[in-house]
N, C-alpha and C positions, 0 to 999 in steps of 0.2 A: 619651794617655788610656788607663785601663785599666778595665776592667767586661765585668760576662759581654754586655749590648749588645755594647760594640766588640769583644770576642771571639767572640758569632756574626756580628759580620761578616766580621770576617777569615776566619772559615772559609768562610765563602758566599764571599767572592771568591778562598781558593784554590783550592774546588771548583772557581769556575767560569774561574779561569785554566787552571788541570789539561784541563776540559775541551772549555777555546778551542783548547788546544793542540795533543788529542787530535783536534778536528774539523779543525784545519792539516793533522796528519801526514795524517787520512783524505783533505781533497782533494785533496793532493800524490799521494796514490798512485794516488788514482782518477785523476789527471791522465797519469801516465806510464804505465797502460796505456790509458789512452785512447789515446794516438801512436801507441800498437806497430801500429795499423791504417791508420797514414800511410804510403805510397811515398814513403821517405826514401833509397832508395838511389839516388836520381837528383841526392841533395843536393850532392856534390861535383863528379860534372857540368855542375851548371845556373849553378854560381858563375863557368863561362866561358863561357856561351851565354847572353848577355843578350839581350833583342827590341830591336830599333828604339829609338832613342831620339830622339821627334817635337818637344822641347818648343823655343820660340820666337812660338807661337801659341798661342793656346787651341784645343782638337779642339772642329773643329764641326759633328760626327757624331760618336751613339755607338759607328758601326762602329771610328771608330779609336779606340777605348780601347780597345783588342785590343794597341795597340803602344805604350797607355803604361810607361813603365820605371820612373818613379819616382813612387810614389804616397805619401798622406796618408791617414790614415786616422783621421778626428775621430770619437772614440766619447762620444756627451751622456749625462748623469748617468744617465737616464732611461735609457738601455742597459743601463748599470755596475751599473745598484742593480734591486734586485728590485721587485713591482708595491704591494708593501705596507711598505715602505721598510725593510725590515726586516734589511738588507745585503747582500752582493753577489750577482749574477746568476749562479754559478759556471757552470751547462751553457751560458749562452748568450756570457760571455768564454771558455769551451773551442771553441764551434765559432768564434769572431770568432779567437783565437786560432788554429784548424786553417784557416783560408783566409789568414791572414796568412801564414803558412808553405810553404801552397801557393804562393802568388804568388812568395815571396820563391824560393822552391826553383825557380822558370820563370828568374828571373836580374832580378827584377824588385826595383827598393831601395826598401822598405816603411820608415815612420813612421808611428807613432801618436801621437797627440792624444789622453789620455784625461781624460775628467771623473769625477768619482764619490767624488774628495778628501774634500768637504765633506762630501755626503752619507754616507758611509761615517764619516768621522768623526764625524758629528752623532748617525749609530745608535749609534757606540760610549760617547757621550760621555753619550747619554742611556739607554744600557741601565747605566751608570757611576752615573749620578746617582737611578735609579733601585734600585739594591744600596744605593747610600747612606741609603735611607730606613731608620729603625729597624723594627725590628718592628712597634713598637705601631703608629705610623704605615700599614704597608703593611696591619695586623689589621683597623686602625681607618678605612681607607679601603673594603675590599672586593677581594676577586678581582675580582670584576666590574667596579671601579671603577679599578684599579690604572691602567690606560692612561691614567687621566683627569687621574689626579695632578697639580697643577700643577711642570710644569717649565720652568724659567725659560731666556726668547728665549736663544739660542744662536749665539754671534757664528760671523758664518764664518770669520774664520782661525782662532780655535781651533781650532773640526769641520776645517779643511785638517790641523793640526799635527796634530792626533790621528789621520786621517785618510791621511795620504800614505803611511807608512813601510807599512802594513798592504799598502793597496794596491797600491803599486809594487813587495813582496816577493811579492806573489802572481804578477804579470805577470810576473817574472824566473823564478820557480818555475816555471811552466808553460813558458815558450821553453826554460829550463835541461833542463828533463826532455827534451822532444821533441827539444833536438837533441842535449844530451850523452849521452842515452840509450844511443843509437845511431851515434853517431860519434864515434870515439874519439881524440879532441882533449885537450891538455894543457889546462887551464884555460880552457875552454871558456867564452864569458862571448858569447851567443845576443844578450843583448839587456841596454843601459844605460840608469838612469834619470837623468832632466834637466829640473831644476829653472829655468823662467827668470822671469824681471819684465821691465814695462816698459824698465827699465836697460839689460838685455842688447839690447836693437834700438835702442833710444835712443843710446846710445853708441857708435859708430862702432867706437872700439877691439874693446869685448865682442862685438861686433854682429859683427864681423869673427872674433873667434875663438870666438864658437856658432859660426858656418857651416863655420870649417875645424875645428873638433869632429867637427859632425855627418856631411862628408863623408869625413873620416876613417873616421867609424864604418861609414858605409853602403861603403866602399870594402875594409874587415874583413869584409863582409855580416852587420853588427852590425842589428837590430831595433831604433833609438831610441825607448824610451817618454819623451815629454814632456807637461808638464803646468804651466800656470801654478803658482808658488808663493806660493798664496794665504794662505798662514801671513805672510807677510812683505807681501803686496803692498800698494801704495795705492790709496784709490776714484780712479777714471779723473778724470783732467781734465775739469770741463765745457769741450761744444763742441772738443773736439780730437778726438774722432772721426772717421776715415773723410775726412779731409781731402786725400788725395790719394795716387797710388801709393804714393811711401816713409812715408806716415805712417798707423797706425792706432794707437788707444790698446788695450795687450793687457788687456782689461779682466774675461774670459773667454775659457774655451778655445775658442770660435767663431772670435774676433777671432787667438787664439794659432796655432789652424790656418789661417788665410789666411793670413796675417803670415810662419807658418814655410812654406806650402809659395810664396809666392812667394820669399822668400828664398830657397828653396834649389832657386827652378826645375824644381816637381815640374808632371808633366804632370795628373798628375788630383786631386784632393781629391773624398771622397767621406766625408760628414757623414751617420752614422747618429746617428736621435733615436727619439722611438715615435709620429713619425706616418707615415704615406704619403710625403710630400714636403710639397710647397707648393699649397694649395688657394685657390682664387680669393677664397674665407670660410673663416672659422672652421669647421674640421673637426666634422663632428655636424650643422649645420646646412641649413636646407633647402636642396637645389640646390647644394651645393657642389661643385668638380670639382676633381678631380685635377689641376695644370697640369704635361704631358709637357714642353712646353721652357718655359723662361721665359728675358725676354728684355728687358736694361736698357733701363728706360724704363716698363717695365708694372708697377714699381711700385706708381703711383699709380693702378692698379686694384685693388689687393691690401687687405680686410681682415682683420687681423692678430686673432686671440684671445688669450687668458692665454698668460701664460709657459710652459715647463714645470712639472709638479710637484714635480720638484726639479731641483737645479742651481742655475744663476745667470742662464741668457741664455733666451730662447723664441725662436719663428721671426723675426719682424721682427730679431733679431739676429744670426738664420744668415741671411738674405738680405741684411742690408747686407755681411757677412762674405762670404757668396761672391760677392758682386758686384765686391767690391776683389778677392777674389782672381782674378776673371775678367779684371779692367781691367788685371791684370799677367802675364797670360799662361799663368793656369791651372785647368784645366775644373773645374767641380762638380757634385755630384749631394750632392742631400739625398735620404735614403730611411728606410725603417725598418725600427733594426736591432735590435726588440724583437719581430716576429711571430712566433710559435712555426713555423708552416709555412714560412721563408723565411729566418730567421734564420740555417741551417747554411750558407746559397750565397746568400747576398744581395751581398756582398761581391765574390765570383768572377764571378757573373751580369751585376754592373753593368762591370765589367772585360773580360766578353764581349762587352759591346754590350749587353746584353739590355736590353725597356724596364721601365727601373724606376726608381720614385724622380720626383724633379724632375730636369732638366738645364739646369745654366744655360750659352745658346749667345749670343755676339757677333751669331751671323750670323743673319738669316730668312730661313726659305724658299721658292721665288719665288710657292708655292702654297701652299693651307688644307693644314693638316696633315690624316692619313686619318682623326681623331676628324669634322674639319669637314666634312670631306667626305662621312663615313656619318652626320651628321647633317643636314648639306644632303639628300644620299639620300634619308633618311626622310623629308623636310618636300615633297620634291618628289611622293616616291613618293606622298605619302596625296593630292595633291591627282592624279597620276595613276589612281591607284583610282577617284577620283570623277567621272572622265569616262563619255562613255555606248560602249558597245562601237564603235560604229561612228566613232566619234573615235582611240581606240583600236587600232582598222584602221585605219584613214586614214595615223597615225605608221608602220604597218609595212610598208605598201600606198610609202611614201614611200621607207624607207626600202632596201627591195625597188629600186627605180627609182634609187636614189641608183648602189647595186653596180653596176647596168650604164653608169649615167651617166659616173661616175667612175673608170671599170676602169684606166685608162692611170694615171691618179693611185696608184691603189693598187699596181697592179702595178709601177710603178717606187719606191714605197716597200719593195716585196716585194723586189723586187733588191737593192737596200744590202743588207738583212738576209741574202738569198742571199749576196753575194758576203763580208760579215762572217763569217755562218757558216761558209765553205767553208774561210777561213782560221784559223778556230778549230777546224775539226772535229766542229761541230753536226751533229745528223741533218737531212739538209733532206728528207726525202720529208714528216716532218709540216709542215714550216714555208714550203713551196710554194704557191702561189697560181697557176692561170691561168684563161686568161675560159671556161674549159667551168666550172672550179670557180664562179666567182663568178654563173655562168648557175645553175649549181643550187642555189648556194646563194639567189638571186632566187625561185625557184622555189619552195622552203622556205618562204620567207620569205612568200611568199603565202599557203601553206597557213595559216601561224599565224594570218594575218591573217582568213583567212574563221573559221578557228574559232574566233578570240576574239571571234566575236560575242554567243558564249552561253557564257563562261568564269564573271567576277565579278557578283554579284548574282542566281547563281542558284540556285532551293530547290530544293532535295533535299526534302525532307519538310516535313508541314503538321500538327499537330496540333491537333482543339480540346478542351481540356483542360477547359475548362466552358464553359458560356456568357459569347458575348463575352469568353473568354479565348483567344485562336490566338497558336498556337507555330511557327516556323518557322525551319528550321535553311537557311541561307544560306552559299554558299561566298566567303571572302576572301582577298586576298594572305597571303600567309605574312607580309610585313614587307621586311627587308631580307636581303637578296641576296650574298654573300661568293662570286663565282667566281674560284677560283683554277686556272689553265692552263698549260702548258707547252709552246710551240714550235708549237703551232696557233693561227695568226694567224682560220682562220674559225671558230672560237669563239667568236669577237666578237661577232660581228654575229646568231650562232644564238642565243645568251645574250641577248643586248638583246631580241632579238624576242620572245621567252619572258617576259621579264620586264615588258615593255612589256604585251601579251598579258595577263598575268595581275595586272597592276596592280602588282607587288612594284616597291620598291629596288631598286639594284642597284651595288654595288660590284668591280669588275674589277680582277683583279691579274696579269699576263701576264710571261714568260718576256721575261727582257733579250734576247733573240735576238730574235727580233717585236718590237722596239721601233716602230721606225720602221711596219710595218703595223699595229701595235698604233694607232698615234695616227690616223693616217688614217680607220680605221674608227672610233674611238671620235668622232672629229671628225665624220662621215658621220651618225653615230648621232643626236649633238646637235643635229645641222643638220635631222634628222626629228622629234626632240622639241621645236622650237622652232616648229614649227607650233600648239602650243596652250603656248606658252612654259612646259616642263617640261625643261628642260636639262639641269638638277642632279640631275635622277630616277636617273641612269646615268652614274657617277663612276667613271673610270679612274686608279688608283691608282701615280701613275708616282714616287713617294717611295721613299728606300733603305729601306723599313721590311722586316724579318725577318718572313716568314712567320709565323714563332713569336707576334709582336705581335699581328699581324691577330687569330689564334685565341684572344686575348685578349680581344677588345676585346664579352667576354657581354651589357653593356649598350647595347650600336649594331647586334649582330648579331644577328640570326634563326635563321639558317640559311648554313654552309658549303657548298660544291660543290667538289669538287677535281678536276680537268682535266689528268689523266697520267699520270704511268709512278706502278707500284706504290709505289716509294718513297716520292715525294711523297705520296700519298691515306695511307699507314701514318703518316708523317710526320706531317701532319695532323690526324689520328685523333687521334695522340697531344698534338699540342701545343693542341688544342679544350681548353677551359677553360669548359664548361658552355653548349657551344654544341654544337649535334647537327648530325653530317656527313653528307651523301646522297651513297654513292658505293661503291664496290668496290677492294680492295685490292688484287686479282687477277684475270687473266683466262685462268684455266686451262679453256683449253674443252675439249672433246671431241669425238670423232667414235666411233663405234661402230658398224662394220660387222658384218651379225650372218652367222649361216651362210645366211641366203634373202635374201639380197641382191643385186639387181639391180647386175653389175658397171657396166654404163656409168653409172649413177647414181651409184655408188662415185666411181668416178674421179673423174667431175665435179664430188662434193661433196668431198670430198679436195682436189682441184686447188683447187678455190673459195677453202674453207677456209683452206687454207694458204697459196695465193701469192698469192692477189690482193692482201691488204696485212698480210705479214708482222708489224706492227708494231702491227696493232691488239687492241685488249681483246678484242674477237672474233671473234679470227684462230683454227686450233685449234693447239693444244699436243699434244695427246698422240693419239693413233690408236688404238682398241680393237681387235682382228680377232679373232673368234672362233677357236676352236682347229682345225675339221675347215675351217676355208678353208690352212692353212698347206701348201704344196708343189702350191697348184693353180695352174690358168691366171688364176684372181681374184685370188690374192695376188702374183704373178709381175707382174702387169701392172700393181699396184698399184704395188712399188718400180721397177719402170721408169720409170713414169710422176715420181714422188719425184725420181730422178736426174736424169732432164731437164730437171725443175726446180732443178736444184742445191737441194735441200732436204735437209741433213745429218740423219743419221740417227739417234736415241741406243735401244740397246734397253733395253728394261726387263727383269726379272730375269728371268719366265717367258720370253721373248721369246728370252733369251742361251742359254739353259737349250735349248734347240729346235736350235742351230745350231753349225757346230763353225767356223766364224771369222765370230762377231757385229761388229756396230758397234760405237763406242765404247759402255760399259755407262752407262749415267742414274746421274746422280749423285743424283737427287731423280726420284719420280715427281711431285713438287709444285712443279714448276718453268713457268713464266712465259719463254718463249724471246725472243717478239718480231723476230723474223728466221726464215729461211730455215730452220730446226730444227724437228723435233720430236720426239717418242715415241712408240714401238711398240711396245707390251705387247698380251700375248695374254691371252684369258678365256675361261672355260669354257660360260659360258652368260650368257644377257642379264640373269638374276639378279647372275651372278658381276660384268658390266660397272656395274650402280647400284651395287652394293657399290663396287666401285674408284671409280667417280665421287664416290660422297657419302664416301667415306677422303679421297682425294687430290684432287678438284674443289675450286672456289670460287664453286661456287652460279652462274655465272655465264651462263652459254650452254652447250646439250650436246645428239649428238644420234645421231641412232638411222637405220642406211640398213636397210633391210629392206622384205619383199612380203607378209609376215606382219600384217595388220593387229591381229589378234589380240596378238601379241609389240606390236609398235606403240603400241597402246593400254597395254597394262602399262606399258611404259617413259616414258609420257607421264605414266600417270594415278602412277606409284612415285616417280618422279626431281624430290628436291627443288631445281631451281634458279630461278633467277630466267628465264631462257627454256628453254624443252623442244623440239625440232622431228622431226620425221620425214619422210626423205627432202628435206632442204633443207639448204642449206648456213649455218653459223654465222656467214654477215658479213651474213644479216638479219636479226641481231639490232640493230638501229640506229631511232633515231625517225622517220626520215623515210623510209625503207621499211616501217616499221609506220602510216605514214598519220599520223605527230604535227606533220609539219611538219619539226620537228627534237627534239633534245632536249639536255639539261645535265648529261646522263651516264646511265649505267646503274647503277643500285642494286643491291645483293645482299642489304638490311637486311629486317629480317621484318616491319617495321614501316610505316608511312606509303605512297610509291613504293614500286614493285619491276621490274626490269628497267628499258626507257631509258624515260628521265622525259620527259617532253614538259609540255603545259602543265597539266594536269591533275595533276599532281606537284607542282606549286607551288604549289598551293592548298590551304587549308585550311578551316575552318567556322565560323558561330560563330551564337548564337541568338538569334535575335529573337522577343521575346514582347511581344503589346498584349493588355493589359486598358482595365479602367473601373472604377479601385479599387479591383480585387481585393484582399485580404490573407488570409494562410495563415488566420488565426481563423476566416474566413469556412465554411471547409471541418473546423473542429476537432467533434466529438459536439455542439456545443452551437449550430455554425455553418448560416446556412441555405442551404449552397452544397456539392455535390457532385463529384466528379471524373466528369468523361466522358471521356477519352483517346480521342477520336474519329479517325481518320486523313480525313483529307479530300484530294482527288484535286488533285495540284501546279498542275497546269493549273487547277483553280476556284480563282476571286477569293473570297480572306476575308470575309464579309459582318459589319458590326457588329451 
């Protein structure tokens, strides 16, 4: 046909092939400096150092998908294509693409499953039929109207044929670029595309030579992209679905990735779509929850929603899909791999263990997972709240009585764990237990007990705000309770009592070394909360779950506490996920001996300080001495004393600067020792000492020897930390020498606690206001009702 119409079209479609073309070259190039940021030089290494290879069973923990080797990786439409279907997802197949590569580059034999055929050729096919309208048509319809256009239903193998060639040249472009970049390989070919049908598993024959294809390929450390070809395929069979291990009908790429990774005996399949995983409902909906493992058989508790919005299969078809592929001996995770925040490491994360996604497991666990558990927690804790204080005593009064009852019981659970650690190389000074310990900790234990008599339900303040309107501010459990510990078995029992005490939840998560004393106690615990049948208040967390999970879990938790070495509590910190931590990441104490300092009180706070328990938060780290003490009989008798302590020495730079053969020199004046060490730097004046403390401290415990009350008071009323003392040594800084009973650690935050928490740190506030109909109008210019902000004395009863 020839007319100036069908010659502006032609030119409209060779603008716009010109500048399809032009948009190809630019993502291919933005692709290959994309990789130049990949650690590929480890590429020809990793092709002989493959991990483990587990497969025989399904893994039924995510810990071991750490050591699956050959993975699946089903990418749903819904991934591949953009959120306004408008074609493909470029940045989010480059990071899906940079974690494939990752894994493969460990020695791991990566396949992918991709969907996006259809979709992708259904944009082309109707941005296509859309060029094809004439002018007057597109004039005569509207800009505004143009999307509205009628375009006629659109079969799906067509959109596949239009579809495939596009897509599958882009996935080769990108693996091409990343590896032939950079490694200079003759005809470098990263990764093959592979068209299959029904036929190909159906047939024995072809069935047999896909498998010796593909493990050809992955034995090249070829990258297989496959994909049903849906240009050619037939509608499935009714009723031949899912019939039994060797048979499933490939009817979508869901069904196509079970199918291929049981065939080829991959240990994990891991189906990104753009939801979460698998929710108990339809995602959106009221009360719906995430399910972390799901488990053949639960099914038929599962309602299913709409399909995806594109593609061809929705979830009820990725769950029958990884169910067959579970019943042949290969793990699954649905997750999603369309989140902007998660979408770069979603992929790697789930391959670390991490929790994410659904996981389908054979096995169940002999216990409530820690979801059911910090919900038990909370259901127990609120009716713990609601008892009357001296009920409340009673549980810790019991449970006091229990420690000395059962000492022999505990103390031979303390020995496994001694004689386990001794062989592992554990610290045992924290993970010791004997009956003077468990005497004092009774003893604690009691304190909490009288003081929780006047903890929950008590006001702080009374206002009456008008008549017959009083306000009152009322203190309540924080919620739930997240303690997490290491290597200190009487933790336990200090934690229960505090939380008991203050009405909270409480979930415990303790050091595998403590196991064995860990359950004892926690068994002890529930045996005192069964006296007003609240068992489940106080949940001990004995699941392989990753700390990292716990600090997850924003919706179950309150409040973190972390129980240990620095590492852990920074750890932590980091891995809270909109949960706030009370705790201290360092226990860099101090000592500051000034020049009017009573030496035998030096000593003794020094000696304290340091050797009574080297390993605690605070212990002190570092030694100030003033400068006119150096070359006398104070300082002389100071490192005497050190030595006989075997307490190794580090100077610090003024310190080295003083002496013509120093100790070793400090490598950090901001150093955390924890043993028999510390530091000795010198200062000029008790100004010059807060200066070094608030540089190099961590707020934590610090303190001042001197006869100067004057100096004294400065350094008390200057020095920002969580405890200040004078002339006292820094191991009272702890709750149960402060009169709290015990505590759940020492705080350094500027906020809420500060220093050791005790029960008073656990609580929070909330307000309770009675009227008699009050409404704000009542008080408006036109209202017959006035503010009086009256304060009224806590002790008088509210009168109406």
């Amino acid at each position: 046909l020839k007319g100036p119409v069908c010659q502006r079209r032609e030119e409209r479609l060779s603008s716009h092939n010109a500048l399809l073309s032009m948009n190809i070259l630019t993502v291919l190039t933005v692709y290959r400096y994309m990789f130049l940021s990949f650690h590929v030089h480890n590429f020809m290494f990793s092709l002989f150092t493959p991990v483990p290879h587990s497969h025989g069973r399904a893994l039924v923990h995510r810990s071991e998908f750490r050591q699956a080797r050959r993975i699946v990786v089903k990418l749903g439409s819904a991934v591949v294509t953009r959120g306004d279907e408008g074609g493909l997802a470029l940045g989010r197949l480059a990071s899906i693409v940079e974690q494939v590569a990752v894994l493969q580059n460990q020695g791991r034999e990566m396949m992918i499953v991709t969907s996006g055929a259809v979709a992708f050729g259904k944009q082309r096919l109707r941005h296509e039929i859309l060029l094809s309208q004439s002018v007057r048509q597109a004039l005569h319809t509207g800009h505004n109207q143009l999307k509205e256009m009628a375009i006629p239903v659109l079969e799906a193998r067509a959109c596949a044929a239009a579809g495939q060639s596009g897509l599958m040249a882009l996935y080769e472009a990108m693996f091409t670029q990343y590896i032939c970049s950079f490694i200079h390989i003759q005809n470098c070919q990263p990764t093959l595309r592979i068209l299959v049908t029904n036929l190909d598993f159906h047939d024995e024959q072809k069935r047999r030579n896909l498998s010796s294809t593909l493990h050809e390929l992955l034995r090249m450390n070829i990258v297989p992209i496959i994909n049903t070809n849906d240009a050619v395929i037939p509608p499935p069979v009714p009723n031949s679905d899912l019939q039994g291990v060797n048979v499933i009908s490939i009817k979508d790429n869901d069904s196509l990735a079970a199918r291929l990774a049981v065939e080829m005996k991959a240990d994990l399949l891991i189906a990104l779509s753009d939801v979460e995983g698998l929710y108990d409902s339809p995602p959106g909906t009221d009360n719906a929850k995430l399910i972390d493992i799901f488990y053949p058989g639960d099914q038929q508790s599962i309602t299913y929603g709409s399909k995806s919005r594109v593609g061809m299969g929705g979830m009820e078809a990725k769950v029958k899909a990884a169910l067959w592929a579970l019943q042949g001996g290969t793990s699954v995770v649905i997750a999603n791999g369309t989140h902007p925040k998660v979408t770069g490491h979603v992929i790697t994360d789930i391959v670390d263990g991490k929790k994410v996604g659904t996981f389908f497991s054979e096995v169940k666990p002999a216990g409530p997972t820690v979801e059911q558990q910090a919900e038990m927690a909370r259901s127990g804790g609120r009716v713990l709240a609601s008892l009357l204080p001296e009920e409340r005593g009673e549980i810790i009064f019991r449970l006091a009585e229990l420690l000395t009852e059962k000492k022999e019981d505990i103390l031979s659970a303390n020995k496994r764990d001694m004689d386990l650690a001794r062989a592992s190389g554990t610290l045992l000074n924290r993970l010791s237990l004997s009956t003077s310990k468990l005497n004092s900790l009774a003893i604690g234990l009691r304190q909490i007990a009288v003081s929780s008599r006047d903890s929950v339900g008590r006001v702080l303040r009374r206002t009456r705000v008008a008549n017959n309107l009083e306000l009152e501010q009322v203190t309540v459990p924080i919620g739930v309770l997240l303690v997490i510990f290491e290597s200190r078995p009487d933790c336990l029992p200090q934690v229960s009592a505090l939380a008991i005490a203050s009405g909270n939840a409480l979930l415990l998560k303790g050091g595998k070394e403590a196991a064995h004393t860990n359950k004892i106690l926690h068994q002890l615990t529930q045996e005192a909360l069964s006296i007003h049948g609240i068992q489940d208040a106080i949940q001990l967390v004995s699941t392989r779950e990753d700390v990292e999970d716990l600090c997850r879990l924003n919706k179950l938790i309150d409040l973190i506490i972390p129980r240990g070495s620095s590492e852990l509590v920074r750890n932590i910190q980091h891995a809270a996920k909109g949960i706030p931590v009370l705790g201290h990441s360092e226990g860099i104490c101090h000592v500051y001996i000034d020049s009017e300092a009573s030496i035998d009180k030096a000593i003794d706070i020094i000696k304290d300080s340091k050797c009574d328990y080297p390993s605690a938060c605070n212990a002190m780290e570092t030694l100030l001495i003033h400068r006119d003490l150096l070359r006398t009989p104070t300082f002389d008798q100071i490192i005497d004393m050190l030595r006989a302590e075997e307490v190794k020495i580090h100077a610090g730079p003024k310190f080295a600067s003083y002496l013509t053969f120093s100790p070793s020199e400090v490598k950090s004046l901001r150093t955390e020792y924890g043993d028999l060490e510390c530091c000795i730097e010198v200062v000029d004046s008790m100004q010059d000492a807060l200066d070094h403390i608030h540089k190099y401290g961590s707020s934590h415990t610090d303190v001042i020897v001197t006869e100067n009350e004057e100096t004294a008071e400065q350094f008390l009323q200057q020095l920002d930390s969580a405890c200040v003392f004078w002339n006292a040594s820094t191991r009272f800084a702890d709750g149960y020498r402060f009169g709290l009973g015990a505590e759940v650690g020492i705080s350094t935050a500027r906020i809420h606690a500060r220093g050791p928490v005790g029960l008073e740190g656990l609580l929070t506030t909330k307000w309770v206001l009675r009227g008699e109909g009050h409404t704000v109008a009542d008080f408006s210019e036109q209202g017959s009702m006035k503010y009086l902000h009256e304060n009224i004395p806590v002790s008088q009863r509210i009168l109406s």
